[in-house]
FIZALO-967568 format. One record per residue: x, y, z of N, C-alpha, C in turn; residue in three letters. Coordinates in nm, 4 decimals. Layout:
<sites>
[site [X,Y,Z],[X,Y,Z],[X,Y,Z],"ala"] ...
</sites>
This chain:
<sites>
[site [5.0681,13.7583,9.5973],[5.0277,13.6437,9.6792],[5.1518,13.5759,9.7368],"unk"] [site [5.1519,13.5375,9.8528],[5.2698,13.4948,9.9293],[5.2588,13.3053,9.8756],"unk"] [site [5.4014,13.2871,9.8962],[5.4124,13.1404,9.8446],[5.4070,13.0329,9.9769],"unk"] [site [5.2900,12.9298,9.9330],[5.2545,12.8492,10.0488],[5.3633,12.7501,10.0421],"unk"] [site [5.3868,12.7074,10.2458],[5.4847,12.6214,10.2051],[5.4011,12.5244,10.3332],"unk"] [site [5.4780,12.3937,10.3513],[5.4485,12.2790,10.4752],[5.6038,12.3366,10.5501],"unk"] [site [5.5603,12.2555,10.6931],[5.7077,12.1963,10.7339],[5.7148,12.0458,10.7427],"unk"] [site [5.8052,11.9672,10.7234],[5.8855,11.8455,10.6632],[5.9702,11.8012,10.7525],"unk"] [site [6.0108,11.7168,10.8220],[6.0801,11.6640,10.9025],[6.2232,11.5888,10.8065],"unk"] [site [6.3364,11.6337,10.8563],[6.4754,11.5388,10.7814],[6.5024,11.4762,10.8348],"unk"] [site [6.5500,11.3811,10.7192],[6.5420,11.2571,10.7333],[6.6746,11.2423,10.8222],"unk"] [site [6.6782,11.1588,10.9083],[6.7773,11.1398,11.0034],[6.8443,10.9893,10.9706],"unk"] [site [6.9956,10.9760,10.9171],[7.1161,10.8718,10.9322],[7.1019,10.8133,11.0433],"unk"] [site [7.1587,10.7036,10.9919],[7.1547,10.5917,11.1469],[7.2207,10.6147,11.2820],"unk"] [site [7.3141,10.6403,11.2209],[7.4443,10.6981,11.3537],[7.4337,10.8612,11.4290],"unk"] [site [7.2562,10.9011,11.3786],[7.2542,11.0180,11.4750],[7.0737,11.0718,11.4511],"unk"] [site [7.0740,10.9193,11.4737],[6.8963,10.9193,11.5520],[6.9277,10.9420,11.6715],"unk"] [site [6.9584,10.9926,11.7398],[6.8977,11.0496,11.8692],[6.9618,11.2145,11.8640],"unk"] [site [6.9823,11.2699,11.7871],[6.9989,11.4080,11.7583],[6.8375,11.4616,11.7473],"unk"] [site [6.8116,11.5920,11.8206],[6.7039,11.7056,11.7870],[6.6448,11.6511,11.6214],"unk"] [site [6.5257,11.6442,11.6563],[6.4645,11.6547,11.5426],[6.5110,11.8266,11.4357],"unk"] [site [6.5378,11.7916,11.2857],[6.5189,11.9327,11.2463],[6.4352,11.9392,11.1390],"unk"] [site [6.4163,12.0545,11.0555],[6.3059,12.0425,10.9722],[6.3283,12.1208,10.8094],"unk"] [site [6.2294,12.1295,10.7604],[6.2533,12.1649,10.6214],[6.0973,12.2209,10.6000],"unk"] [site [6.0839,12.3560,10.4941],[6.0638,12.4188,10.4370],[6.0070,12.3550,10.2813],"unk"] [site [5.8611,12.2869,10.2565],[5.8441,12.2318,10.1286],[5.7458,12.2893,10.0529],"unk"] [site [5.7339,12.3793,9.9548],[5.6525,12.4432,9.8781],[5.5145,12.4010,9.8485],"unk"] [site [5.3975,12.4633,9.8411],[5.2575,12.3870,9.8206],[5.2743,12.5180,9.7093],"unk"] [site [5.2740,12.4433,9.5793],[5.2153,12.5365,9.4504],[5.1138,12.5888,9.4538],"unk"] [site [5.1164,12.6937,9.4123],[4.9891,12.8085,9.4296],[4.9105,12.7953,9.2609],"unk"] [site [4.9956,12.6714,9.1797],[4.9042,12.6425,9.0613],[5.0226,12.6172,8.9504],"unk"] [site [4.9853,12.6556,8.8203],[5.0811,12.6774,8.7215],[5.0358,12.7367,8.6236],"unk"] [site [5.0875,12.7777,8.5636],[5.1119,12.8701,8.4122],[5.1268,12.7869,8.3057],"unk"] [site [5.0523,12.8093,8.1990],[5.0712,12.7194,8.0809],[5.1381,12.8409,8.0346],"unk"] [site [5.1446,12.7518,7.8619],[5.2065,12.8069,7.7856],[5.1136,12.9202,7.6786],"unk"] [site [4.9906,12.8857,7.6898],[4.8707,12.9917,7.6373],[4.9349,13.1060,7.7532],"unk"] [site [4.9200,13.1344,7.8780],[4.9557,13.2277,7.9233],[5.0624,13.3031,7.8709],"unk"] [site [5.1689,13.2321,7.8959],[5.3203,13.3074,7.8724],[5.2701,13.3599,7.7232],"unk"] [site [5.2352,13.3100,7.6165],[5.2582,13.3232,7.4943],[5.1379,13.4834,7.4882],"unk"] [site [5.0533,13.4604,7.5808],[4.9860,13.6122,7.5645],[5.0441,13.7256,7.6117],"unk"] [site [5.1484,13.6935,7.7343],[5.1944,13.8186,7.8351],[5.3274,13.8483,7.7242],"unk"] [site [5.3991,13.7502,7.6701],[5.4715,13.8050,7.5253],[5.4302,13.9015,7.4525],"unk"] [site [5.3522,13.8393,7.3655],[5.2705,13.9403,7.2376],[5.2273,14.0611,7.3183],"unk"] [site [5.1237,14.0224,7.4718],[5.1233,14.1930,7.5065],[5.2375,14.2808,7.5588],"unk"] [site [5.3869,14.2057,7.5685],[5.4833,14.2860,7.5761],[5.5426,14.3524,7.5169],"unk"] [site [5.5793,14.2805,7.3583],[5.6331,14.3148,7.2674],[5.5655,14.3159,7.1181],"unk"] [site [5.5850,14.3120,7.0308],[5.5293,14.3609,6.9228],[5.4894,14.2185,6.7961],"unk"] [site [5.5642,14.1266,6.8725],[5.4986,14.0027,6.8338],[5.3530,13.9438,6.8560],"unk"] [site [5.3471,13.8834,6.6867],[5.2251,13.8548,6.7586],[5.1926,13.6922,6.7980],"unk"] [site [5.1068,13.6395,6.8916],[5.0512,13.5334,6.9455],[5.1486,13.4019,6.8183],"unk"] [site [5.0781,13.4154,6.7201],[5.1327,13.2818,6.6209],[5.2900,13.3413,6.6035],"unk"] [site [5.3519,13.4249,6.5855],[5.4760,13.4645,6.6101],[5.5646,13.4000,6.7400],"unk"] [site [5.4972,13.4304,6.8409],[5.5644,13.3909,6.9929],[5.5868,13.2345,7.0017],"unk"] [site [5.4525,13.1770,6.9280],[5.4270,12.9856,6.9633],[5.5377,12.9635,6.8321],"unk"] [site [5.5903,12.9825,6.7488],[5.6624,13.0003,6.6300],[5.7908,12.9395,6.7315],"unk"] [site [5.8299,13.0889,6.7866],[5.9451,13.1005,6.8746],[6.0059,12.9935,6.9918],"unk"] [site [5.8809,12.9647,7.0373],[5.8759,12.8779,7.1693],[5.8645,12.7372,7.0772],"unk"] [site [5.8639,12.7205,6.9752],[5.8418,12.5726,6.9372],[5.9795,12.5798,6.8806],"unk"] [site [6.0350,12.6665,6.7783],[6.1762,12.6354,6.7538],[6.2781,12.6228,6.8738],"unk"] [site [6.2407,12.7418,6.9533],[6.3470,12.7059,7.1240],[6.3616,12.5467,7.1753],"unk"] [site [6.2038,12.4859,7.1439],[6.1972,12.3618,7.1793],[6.2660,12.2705,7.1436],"unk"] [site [6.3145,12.2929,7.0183],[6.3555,12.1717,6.9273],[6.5276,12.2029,6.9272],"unk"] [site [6.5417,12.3849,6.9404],[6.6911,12.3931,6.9566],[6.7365,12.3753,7.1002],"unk"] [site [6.6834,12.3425,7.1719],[6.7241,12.3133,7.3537],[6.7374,12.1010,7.3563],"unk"] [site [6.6200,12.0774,7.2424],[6.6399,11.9227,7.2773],[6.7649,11.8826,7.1670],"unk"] [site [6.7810,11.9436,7.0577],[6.9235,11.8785,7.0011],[7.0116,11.9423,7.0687],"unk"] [site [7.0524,12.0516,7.1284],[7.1785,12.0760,7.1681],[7.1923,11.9669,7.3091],"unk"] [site [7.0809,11.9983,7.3836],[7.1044,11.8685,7.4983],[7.1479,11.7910,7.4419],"unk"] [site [7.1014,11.6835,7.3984],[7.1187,11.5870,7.2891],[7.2480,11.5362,7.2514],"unk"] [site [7.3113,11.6435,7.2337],[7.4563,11.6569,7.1909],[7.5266,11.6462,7.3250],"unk"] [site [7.4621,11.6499,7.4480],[7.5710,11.6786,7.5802],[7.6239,11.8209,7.5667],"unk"] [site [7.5361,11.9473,7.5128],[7.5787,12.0689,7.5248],[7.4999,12.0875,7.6501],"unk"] [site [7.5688,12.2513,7.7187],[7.5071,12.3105,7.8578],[7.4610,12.4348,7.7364],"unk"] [site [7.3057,12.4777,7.7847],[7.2549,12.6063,7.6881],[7.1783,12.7167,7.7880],"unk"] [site [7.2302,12.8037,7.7477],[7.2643,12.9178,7.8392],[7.1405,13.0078,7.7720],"unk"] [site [7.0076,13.0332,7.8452],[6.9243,13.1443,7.8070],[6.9489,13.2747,7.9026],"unk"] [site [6.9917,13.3714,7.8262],[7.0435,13.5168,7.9178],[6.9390,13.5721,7.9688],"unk"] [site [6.9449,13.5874,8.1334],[6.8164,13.6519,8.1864],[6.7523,13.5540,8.2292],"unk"] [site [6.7738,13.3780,8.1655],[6.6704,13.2696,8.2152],[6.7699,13.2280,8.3037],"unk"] [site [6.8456,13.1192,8.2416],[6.9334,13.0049,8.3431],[7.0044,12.9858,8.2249],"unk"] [site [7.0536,12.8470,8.3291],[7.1504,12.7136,8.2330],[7.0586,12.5848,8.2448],"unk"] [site [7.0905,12.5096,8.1396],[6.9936,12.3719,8.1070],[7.1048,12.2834,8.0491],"unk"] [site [7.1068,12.1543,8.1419],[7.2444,12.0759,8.1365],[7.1834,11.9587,8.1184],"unk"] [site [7.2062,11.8291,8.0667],[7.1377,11.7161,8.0538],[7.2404,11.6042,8.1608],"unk"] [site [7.1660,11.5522,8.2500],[7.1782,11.4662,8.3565],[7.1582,11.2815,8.3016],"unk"] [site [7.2917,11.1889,8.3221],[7.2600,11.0689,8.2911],[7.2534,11.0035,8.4496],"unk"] [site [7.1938,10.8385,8.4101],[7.2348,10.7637,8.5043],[7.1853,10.6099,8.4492],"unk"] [site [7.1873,10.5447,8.5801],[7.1977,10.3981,8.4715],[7.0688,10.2766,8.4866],"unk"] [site [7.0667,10.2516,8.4166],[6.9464,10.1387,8.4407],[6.9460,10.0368,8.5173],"unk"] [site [7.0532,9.9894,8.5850],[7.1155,9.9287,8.6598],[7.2283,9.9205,8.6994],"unk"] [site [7.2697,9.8017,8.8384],[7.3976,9.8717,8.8994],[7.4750,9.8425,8.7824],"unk"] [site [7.6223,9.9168,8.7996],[7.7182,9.8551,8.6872],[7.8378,9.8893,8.7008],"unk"] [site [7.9115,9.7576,8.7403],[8.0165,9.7549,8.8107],[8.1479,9.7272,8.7105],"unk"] [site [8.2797,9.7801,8.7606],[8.3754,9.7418,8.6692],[8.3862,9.6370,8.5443],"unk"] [site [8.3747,9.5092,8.6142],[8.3492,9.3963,8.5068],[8.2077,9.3841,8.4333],"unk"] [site [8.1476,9.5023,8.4513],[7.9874,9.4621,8.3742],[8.0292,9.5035,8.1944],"unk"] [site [7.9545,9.4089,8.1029],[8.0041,9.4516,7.9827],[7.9212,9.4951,7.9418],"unk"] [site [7.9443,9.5401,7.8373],[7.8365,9.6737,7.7380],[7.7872,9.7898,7.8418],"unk"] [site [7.9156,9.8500,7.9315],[7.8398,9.9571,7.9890],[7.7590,10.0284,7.9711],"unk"] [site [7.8438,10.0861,7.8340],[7.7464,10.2262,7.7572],[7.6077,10.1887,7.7319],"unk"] [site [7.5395,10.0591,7.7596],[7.4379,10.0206,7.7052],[7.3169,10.0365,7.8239],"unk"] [site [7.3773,10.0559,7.9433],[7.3360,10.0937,8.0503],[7.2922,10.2129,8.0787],"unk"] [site [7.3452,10.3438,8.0331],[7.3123,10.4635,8.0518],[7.2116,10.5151,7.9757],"unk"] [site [7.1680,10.5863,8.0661],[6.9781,10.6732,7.9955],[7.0100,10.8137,8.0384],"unk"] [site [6.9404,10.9182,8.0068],[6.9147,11.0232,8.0120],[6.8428,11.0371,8.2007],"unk"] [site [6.8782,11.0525,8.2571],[6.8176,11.0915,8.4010],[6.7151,11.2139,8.3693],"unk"] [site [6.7598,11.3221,8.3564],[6.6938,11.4249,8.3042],[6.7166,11.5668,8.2648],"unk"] [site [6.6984,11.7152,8.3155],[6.7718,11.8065,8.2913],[6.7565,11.8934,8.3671],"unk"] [site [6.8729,11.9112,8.4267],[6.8790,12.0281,8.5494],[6.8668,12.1766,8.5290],"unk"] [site [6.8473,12.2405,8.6003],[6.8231,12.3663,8.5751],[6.9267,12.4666,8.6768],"unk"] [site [6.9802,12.5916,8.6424],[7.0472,12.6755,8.7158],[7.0460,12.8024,8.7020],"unk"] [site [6.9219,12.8804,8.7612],[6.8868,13.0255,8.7347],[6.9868,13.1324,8.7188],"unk"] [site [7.0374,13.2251,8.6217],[7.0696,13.3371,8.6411],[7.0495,13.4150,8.6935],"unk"] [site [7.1143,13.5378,8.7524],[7.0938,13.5750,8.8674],[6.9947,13.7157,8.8287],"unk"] [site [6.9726,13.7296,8.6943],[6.8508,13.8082,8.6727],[6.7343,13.7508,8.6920],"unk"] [site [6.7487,13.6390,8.6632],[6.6138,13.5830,8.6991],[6.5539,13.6046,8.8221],"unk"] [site [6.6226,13.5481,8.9144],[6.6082,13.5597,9.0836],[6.6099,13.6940,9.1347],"unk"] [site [6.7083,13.8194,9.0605],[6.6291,13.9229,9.0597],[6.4753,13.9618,9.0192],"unk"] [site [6.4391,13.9125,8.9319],[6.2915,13.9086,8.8537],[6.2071,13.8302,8.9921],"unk"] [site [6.2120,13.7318,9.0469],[6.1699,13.6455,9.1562],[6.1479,13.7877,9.2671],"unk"] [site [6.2454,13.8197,9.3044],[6.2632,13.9679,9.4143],[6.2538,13.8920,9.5523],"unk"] [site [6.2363,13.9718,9.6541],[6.1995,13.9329,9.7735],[6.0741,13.8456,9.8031],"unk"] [site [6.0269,13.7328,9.8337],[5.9035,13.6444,9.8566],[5.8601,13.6832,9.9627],"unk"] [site [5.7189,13.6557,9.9577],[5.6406,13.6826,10.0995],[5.6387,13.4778,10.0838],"unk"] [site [5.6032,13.4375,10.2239],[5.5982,13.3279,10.2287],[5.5163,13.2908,10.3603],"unk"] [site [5.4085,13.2102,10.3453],[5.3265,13.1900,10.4361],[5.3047,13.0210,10.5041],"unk"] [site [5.2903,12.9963,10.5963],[5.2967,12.8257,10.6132],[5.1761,12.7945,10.6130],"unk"] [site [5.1541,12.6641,10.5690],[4.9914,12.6323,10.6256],[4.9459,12.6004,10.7217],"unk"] [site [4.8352,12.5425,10.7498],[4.7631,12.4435,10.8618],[4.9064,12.4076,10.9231],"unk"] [site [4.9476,12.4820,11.0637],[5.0585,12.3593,11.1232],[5.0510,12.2153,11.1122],"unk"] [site [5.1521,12.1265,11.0443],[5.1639,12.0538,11.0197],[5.1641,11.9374,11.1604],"unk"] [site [5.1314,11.8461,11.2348],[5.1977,11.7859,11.3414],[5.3382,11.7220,11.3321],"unk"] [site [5.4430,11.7930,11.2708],[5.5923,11.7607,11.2679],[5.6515,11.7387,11.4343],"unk"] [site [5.5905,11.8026,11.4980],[5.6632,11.8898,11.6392],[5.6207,11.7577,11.7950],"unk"] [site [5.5664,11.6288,11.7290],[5.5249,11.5752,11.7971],[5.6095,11.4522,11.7969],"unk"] [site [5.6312,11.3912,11.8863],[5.7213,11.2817,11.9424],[5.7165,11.1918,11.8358],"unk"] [site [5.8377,11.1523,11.7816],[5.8683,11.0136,11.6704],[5.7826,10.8730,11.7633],"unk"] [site [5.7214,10.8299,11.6725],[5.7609,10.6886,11.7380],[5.7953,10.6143,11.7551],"unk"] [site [5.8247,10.5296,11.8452],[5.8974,10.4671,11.8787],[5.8949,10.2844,11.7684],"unk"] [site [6.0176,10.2290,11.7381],[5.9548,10.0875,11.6621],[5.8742,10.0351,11.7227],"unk"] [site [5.8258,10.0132,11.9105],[5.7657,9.9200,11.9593],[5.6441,9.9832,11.9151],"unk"] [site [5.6420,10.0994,11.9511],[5.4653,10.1435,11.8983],[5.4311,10.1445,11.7680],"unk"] [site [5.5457,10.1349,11.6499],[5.4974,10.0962,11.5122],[5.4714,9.9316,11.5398],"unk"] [site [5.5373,9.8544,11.6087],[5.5032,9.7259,11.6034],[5.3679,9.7146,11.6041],"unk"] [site [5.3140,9.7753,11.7265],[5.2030,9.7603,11.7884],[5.0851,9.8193,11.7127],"unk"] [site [5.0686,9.9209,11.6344],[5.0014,9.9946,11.5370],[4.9731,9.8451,11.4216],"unk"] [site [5.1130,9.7986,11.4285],[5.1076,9.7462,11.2529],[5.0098,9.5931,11.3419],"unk"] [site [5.0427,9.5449,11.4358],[4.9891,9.4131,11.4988],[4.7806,9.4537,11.4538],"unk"] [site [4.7460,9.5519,11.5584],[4.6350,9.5941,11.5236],[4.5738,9.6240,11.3964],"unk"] [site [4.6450,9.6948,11.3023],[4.6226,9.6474,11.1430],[4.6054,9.5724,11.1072],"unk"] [site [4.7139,9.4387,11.0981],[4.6795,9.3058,11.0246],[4.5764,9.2515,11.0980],"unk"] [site [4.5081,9.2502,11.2241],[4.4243,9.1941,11.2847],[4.2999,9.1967,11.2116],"unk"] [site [4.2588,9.3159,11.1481],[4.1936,9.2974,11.0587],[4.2050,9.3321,10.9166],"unk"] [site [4.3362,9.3597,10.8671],[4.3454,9.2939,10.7047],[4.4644,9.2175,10.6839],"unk"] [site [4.4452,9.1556,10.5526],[4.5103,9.0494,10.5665],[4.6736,9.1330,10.4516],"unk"] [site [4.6559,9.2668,10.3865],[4.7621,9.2770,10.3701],[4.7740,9.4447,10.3694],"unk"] [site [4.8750,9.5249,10.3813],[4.8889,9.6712,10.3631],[4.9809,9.6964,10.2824],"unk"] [site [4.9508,9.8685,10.1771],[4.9969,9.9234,10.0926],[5.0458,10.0422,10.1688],"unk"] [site [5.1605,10.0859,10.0939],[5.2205,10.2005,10.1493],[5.1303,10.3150,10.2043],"unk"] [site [5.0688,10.3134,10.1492],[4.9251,10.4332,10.1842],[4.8728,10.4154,10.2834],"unk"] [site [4.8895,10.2737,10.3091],[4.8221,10.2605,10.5100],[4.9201,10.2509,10.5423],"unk"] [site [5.0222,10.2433,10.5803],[5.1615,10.2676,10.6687],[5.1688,10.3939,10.6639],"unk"] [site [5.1490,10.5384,10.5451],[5.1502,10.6375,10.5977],[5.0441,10.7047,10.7069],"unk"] [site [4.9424,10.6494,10.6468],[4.7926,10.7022,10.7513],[4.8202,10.6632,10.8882],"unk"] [site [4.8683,10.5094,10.9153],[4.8616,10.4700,11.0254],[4.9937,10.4770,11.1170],"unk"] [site [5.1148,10.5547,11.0569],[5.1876,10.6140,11.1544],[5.1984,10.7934,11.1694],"unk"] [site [5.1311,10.8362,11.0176],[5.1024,10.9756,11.0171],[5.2441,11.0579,10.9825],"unk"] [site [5.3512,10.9474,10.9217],[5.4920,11.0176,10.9162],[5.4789,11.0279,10.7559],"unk"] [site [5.5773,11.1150,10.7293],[5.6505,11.1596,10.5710],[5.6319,11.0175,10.5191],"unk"] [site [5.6450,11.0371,10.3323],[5.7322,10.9677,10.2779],[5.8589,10.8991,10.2952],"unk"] [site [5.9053,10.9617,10.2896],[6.0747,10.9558,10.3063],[6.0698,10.8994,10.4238],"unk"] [site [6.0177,10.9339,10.5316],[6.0488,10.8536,10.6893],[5.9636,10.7303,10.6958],"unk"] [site [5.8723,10.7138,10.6168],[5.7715,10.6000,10.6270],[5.8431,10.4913,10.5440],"unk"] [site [5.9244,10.5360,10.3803],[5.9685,10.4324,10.3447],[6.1276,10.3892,10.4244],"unk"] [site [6.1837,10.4817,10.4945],[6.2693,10.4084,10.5814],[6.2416,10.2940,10.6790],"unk"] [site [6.1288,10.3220,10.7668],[6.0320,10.2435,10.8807],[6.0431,10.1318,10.8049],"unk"] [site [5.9519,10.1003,10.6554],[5.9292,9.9915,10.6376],[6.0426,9.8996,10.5454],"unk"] [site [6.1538,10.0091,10.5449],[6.3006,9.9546,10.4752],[6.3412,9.8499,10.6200],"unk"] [site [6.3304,9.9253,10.7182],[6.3777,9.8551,10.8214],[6.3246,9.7440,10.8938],"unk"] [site [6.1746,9.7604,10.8798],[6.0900,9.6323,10.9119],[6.1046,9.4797,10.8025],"unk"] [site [6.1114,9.5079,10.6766],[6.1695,9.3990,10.5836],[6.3089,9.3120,10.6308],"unk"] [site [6.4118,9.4269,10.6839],[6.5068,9.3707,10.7065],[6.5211,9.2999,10.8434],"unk"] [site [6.4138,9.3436,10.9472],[6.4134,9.2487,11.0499],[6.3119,9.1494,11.0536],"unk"] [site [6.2410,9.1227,10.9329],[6.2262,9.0079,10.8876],[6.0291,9.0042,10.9562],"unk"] [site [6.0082,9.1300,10.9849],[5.8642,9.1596,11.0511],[5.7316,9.1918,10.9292],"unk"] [site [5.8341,9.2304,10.8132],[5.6770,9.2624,10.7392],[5.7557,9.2032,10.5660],"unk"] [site [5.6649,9.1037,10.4942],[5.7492,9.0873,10.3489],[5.7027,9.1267,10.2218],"unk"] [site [5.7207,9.1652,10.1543],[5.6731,9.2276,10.0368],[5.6580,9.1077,9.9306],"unk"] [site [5.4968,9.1027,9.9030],[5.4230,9.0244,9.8281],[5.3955,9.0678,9.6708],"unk"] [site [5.4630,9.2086,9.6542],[5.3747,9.2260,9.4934],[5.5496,9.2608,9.4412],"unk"] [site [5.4915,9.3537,9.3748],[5.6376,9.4451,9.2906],[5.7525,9.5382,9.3489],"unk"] [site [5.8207,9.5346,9.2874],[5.9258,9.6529,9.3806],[5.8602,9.7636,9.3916],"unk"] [site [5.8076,9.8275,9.2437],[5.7420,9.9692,9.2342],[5.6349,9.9556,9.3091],"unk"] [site [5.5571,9.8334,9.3181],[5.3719,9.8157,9.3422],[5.3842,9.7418,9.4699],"unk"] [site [5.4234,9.7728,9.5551],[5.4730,9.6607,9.7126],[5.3543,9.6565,9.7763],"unk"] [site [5.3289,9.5432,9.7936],[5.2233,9.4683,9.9074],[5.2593,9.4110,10.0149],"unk"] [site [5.2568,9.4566,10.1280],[5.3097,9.4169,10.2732],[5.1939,9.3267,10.3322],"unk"] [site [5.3382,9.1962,10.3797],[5.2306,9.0931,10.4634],[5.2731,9.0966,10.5880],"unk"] [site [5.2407,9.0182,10.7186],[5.2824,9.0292,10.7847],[5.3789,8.8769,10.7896],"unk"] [site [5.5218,8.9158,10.8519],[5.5907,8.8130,10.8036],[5.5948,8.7094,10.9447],"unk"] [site [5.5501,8.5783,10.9314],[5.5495,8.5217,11.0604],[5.6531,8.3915,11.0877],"unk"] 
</sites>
């Protein structure tokens, strides 16, 4: 089965919005694999059996989270590398004290061996439903004008109607409305994570 993908519009820097639109390549999962699976295509590979394999995969578990743990990189031959990623809970600048008290676990990266990606082989890859990427940005006056007709009849919008009602990405929709806050056109009434847009008058 060939792997479904979208096309994605990039995100474009300030100092070269008026460059060609270009685009990106974003995967639509064709599903996932548990671990009942893997643990059967094991045992029918090799001579282990089922409670043998979950044995295996539960000690791997516990020896991948202490060596992370430790700030080790752990190397499965034929899999990858698995490295543990920090960052901070907030900004934290030279004079901030109790740095170390700041840092969390971000998460854990991954870096395939190149058997693996042999194992992967050549992909068939198919796109979906053309996406409307290929159609003219709009312009701020016509987001003005979109967002005017909105509030006309509600009295506030969630990110979810700013995407419907300009029909752009994530990523390009929360720029739009990064930039509308700052010209002082739309203000955020709820949470940072949970934002409720008013219209700002």
């Amino acid at each position: 089965m060939a792997i479904l993908f979208d096309w994605y519009e990039n995100p474009k820097t300030k100092d070269r919005q008026d460059e060609e639109m270009t685009l990106h390549p974003r995967i639509r999962l064709n599903g996932s694999t548990d671990t009942a699976a893997l643990r059967r295509f094991i045992q029918e590979y090799c001579s282990l059996t089922e409670t043998d394999v979950l044995a295996v995969l539960d000690a791997l578990s516990h020896f991948m989270g202490r060596e992370l743990g430790e700030g080790r990189q752990v190397h499965l031959d034929g899999i990858g590398y698995f490295r543990p990623t920090l960052t901070c809970t907030e900004p934290v600048k030279v004079d901030t004290k109790r740095k170390s008290t700041k840092v969390k676990l971000k998460g854990i990266t991954f870096r395939p061996d190149i058997a693996l990606r042999s194992e992967v082989g050549n992909i068939k890859v198919k796109p979906l439903k053309q996406r409307d990427v290929l159609r003219k940005p709009l312009t701020p006056e016509e987001i003005d004008k979109r967002l005017e007709k909105f509030f006309s009849t509600h009295d506030f919008m969630m990110k979810g109607d700013f995407y419907s009602l300009t029909g752009m990405t994530r990523t390009t929709a929360t720029r739009h409305i990064r930039r509308l806050c700052e010209e002082g056109k739309l203000e955020n009434k709820g949470l940072q994570k949970q934002p409720i847009y008013v219209l700002k008058k």
